[in-house]
N, C-alpha and C positions, 0 to 999 in steps of 0.2 A: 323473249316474252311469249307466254302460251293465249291462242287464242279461245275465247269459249264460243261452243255455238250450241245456241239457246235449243233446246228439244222444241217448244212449242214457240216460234217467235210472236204469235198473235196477243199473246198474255201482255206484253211488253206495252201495246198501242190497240187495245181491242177496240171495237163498237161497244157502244153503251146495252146496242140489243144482243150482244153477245156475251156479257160479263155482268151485266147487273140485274138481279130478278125485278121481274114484270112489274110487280106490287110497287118495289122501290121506283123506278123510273115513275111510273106513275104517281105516288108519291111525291116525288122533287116537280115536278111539274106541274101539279093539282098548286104545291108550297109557292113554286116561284111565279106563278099567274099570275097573282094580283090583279085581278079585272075590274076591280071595285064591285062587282057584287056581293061578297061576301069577306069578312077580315080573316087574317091567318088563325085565329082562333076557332070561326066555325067551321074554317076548310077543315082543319084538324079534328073535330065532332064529326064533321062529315066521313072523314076520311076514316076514323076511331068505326061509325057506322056500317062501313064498307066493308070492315074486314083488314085494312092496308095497316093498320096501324093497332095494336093490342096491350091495352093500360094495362098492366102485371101487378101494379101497388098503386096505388091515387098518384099520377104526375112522372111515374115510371114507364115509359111507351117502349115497345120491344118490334120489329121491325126485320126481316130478312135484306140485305143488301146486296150482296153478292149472288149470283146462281150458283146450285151445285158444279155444274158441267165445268165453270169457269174455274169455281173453288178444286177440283181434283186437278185441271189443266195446271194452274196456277201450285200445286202441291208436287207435284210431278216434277213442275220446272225449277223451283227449288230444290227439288230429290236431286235433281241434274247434275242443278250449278254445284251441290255439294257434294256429289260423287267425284266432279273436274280435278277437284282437289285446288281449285284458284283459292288465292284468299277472301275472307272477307270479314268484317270488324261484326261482334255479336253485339248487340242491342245496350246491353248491358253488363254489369258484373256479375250477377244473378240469373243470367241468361244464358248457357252454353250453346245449346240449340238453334236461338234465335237466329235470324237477320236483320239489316237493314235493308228494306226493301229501294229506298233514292239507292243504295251503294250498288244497288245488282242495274242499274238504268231502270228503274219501274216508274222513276219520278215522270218524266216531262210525256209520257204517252198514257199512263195509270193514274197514278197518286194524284199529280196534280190537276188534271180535268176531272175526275173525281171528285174531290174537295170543292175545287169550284163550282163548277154545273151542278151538284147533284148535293152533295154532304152540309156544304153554307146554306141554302134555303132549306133542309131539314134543320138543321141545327140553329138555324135564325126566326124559327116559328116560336111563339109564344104558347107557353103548355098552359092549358085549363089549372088554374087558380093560382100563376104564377104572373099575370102580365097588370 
């Protein structure tokens, strides 16, 4: 059995301040306050306000997540894994190229603090004309 050894290990289990642009942390954090001073709706006016956050079609909000720095690290480290020649299963039928990111360990240090901490209170805010 061949082992791999990841070019950038940090991609795998980053900091939040190392992997997710500014705007966004701030974002998920402004969403998941809840201080009772204002509801998720006007955070999100506020927030639309700011700058963090950019309506593109009425209820379409568009949003940067990732940093670059993270995003080339992160493109690299898959350049890697797929130069290793290890296997790994593509996404789908329609996808050659792809990965799956759980199949490479991205899950329990990336994807899944992700999703949690940061992706569920963007995605659990109620969008203006929708709540």
């Amino acid at each position: 059995r061949r082992l791999y050894t990841p070019l950038w290990r940090e991609v795998y289990a980053p900091r939040p301040e190392d992997c997710l642009a500014p705007a966004f942390r701030e974002l998920a954090a402004a969403l998941r306050a809840g201080d009772g001073s204002s509801t998720p709706l006007q955070r999100v006016a506020e927030l639309k306000a700011r700058g963090l956050l950019e309506e593109i079609r009425p209820g379409l909000l568009t949003f940067d997540v990732l940093s670059v720095a993270f995003c080339q690290r992160l493109e690299e480290e898959l350049a890697h894994f797929d130069a290793s020649g290890l296997p790994k299963s593509a996404p789908n039928t329609m996808n050659r190229r792809g990965v799956i990111l759980a199949e490479l360990a991205f899950g329990p240090g990336l994807l899944d603090p992700l999703v949690a901490e940061y992706l569920e209170p963007v995605a659990a805010a109620p969008l203006p004309g929708h709540c």
